[in-house]
C-alpha positions in Angstrom: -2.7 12.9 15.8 -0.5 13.4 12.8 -2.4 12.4 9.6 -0.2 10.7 7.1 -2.6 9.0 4.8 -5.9 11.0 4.7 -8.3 8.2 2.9 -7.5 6.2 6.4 -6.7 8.3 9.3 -9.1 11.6 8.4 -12.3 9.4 8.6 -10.5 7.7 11.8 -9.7 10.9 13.4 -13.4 12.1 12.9 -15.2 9.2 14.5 -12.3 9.0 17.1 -13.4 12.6 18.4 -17.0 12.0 18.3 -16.6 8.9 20.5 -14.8 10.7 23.3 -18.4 12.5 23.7 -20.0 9.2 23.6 -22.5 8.6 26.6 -21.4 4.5 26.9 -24.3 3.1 28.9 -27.0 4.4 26.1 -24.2 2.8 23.6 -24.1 -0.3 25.3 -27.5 -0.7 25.5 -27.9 0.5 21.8 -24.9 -2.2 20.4 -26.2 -5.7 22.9 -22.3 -4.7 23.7 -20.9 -4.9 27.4 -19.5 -1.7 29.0 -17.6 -2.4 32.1 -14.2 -0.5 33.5 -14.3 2.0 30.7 -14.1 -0.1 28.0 -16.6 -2.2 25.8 -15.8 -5.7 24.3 -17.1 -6.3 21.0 -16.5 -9.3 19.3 -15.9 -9.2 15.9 -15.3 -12.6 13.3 -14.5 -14.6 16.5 -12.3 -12.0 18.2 -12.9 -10.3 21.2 -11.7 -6.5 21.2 -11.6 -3.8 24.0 -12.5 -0.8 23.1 -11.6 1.9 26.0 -13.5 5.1 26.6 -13.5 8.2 26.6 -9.7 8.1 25.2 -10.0 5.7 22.7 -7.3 2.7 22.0 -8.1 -1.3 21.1 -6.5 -4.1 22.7 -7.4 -8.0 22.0 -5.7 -10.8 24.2 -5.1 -12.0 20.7 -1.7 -9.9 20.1 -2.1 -10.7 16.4 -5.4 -10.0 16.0 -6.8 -8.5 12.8 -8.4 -5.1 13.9 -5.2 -4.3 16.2 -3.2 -2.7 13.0 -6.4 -2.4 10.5 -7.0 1.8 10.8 -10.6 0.9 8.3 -11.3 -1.7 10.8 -11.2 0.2 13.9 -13.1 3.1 12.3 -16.1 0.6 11.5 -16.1 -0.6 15.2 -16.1 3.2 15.8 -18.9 4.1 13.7 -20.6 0.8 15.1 -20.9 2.1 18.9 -21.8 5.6 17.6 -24.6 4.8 14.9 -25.5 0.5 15.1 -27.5 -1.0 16.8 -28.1 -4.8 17.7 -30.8 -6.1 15.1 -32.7 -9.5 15.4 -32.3 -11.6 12.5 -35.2 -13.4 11.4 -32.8 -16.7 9.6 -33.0 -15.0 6.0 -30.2 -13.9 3.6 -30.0 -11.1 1.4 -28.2 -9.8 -1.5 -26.3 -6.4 -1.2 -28.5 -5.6 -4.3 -31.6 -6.5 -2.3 -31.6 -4.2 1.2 -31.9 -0.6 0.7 -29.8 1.7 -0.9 -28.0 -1.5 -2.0 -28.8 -0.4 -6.5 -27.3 3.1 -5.5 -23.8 1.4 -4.1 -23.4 -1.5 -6.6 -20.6 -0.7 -8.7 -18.5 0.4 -5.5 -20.3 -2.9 -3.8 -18.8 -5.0 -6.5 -15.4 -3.9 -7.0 -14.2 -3.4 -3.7 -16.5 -7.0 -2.7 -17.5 -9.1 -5.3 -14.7 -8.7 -7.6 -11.9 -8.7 -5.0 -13.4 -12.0 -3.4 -13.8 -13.4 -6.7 -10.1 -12.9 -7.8 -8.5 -12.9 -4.4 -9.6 -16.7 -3.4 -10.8 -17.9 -6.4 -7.2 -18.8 -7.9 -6.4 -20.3 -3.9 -9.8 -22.2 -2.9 -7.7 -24.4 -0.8 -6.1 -21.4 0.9 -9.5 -19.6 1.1 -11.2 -23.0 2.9 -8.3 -23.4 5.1 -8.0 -20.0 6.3 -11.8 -19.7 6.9 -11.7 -23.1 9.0 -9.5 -21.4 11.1 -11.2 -18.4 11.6 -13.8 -20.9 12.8 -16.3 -19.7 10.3 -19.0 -23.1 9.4 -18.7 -24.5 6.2 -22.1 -24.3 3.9 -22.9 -26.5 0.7 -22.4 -23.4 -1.8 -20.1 -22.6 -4.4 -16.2 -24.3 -4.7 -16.3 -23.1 -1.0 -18.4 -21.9 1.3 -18.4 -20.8 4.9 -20.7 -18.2 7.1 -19.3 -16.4 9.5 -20.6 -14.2 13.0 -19.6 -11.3 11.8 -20.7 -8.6 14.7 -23.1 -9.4 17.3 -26.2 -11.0 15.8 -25.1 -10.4 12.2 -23.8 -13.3 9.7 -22.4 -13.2 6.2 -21.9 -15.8 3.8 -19.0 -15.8 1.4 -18.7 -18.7 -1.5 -16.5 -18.7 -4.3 -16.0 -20.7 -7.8 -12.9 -21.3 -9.1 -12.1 -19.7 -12.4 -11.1 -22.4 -15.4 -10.5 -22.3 -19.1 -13.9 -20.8 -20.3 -14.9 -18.3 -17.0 -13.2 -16.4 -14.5 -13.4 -16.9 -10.8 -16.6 -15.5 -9.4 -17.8 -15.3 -5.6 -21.2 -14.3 -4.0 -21.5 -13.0 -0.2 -25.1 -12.7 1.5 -25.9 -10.6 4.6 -28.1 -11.8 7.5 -31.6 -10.4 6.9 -30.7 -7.3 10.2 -27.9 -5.9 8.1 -30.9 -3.9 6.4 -31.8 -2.4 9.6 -28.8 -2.1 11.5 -26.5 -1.0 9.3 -26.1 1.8 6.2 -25.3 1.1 2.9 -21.5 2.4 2.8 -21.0 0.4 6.1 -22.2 -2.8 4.3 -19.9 -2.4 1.8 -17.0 -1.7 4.2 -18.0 -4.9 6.2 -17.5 -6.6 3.0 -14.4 -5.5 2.7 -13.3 -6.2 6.5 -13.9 -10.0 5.8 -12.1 -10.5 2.1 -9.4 -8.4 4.8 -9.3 -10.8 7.3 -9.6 -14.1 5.3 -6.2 -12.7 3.1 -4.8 -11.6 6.7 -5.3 -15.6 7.9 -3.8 -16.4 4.7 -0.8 -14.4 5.2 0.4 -16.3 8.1 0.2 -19.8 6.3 3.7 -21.5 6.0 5.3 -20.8 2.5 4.0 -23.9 0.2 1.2 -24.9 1.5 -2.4 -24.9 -0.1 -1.5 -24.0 -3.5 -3.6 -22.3 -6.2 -3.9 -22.7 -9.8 -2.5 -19.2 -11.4 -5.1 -17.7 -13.7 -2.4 -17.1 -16.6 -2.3 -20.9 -16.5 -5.9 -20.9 -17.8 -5.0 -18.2 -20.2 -5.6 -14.9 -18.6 -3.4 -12.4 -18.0 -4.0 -10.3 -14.7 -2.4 -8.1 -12.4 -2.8 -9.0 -8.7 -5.4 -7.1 -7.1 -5.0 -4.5 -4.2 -6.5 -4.9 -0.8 -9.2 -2.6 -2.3 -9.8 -3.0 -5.9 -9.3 0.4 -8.1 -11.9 -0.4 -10.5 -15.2 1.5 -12.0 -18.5 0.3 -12.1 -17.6 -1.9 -15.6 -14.5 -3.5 -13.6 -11.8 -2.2 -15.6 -8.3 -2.6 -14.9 -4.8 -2.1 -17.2 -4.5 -6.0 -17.8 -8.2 -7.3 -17.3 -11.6 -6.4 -18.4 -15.1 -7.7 -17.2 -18.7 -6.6 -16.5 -20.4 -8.0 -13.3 -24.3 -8.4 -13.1 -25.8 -8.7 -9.3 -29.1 -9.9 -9.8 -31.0 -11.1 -6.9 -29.7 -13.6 -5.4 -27.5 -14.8 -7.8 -25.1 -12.9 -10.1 -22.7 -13.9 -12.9 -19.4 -12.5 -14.4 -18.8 -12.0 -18.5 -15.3 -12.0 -19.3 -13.4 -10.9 -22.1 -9.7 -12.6 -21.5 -6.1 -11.7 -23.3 -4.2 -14.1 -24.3 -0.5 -14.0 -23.9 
């Protein structure tokens, strides 16, 4: 494989070698994941993938299917049927904050999560809630919008968002199923974050031109530069053109703002 972008494909590569040496039947029992004709089906936000052993490659009957052309995606379902395991959940919800190791990754946690959720839907609510019906997630009375999806197996996240307005920027909270502690690592939490703000913008993409329109934040004064598919920030959130300090704090968190007028 020649590696042309090494923060995607090096880590790919890696967990693509180690999975040739897989043993599947100890992975399938491990994952609650089938293994039949060489390949395992895992089912991620809805969508059934295959996943063929020992030489690795992904197909989905769904030809447009998010993980098919989404390297960071494929490398989680990688690490997934080399390190997870299938994890009972016990109908609880916790903060990224809350489960372990979660204080050590916060300020990646809320830059490439929080933050990017916060500014990527909450400026498009109706764009968020109508891509998220489709994804078939189930709508829940938190936030502007609100909607839990089955993320992998027996785990479920929660993503709401507010709408920014004149006084506050946009904000957004995401809870894990109470198993995320247990079956997965910190960094993989983070990336799973990331993997659904992914997939909702993907669904969003395909919308017809015009429809579901959002209010532009530099029509409630602030001045912003769109955000990348992984924000560039440090633990503070800074960017060139905007400025704010996140607090996660139990189950709740809340955004201060400094905003530049034009």
């Amino acid at each position: 494989m020649q590696v042309q972008n090494n923060k995607e494909e090096v880590p790919f590569a890696h967990y693509e070698e180690k999975f040739a040496s897989l043993d599947p039947q100890e992975a399938a029992m491990r994952c609650g994941v089938p293994f039949e004709s060489g390949r395992f089906t895992v089912t991620l936000l809805g969508t059934a993938y295959q996943i063929a052993w020992p030489k690795y490659a992904i197909s989905s009957e769904d030809e447009a299917a998010f993980a098919l052309k989404n390297l960071p995606c494929q490398t989680f379902l990688l690490r997934f049927l080399l390190e997870g395991r299938a994890a009972e959940p016990s109908g609880g919800y916790k903060t990224f904050r809350e489960m372990p190791w979660g204080e050590m990754y916060i300020g990646p946690y809320t830059g490439r999560v929080l933050t990017r959720a916060a500014f990527t839907f909450g400026t498009r609510v109706e764009k968020f809630r109508a891509a998220c019906e489709k994804m078939g997630a189930l709508a829940i009375p938190h936030g502007d919008a609100g909607f839990q999806f089955d993320f992998l197996g027996g785990y479920r996240m929660q993503l709401m968002v507010y709408a920014g307005d004149e006084e506050f920027p946009p904000s957004s909270q995401v809870l894990y199923s109470d198993n995320f502690e247990t079956g997965f690592a910190a960094e993989d939490r983070v990336v799973a974050g990331d993997i659904l703000i992914s997939a909702i913008k993907a669904r969003i993409r395909n919308f017809p031109t015009g429809r579901c329109g959002h209010r532009p934040l530099q029509s409630m004064g602030w001045v912003l530069t769109d955000l990348p598919d992984s924000a560039d920030t440090n633990e503070t959130g800074r960017n060139k053109k905007w400025h704010f300090n996140i607090s996660a704090c139990g189950p709740s968190w809340s955004m201060w703002t400094s905003r530049t007028k034009r």
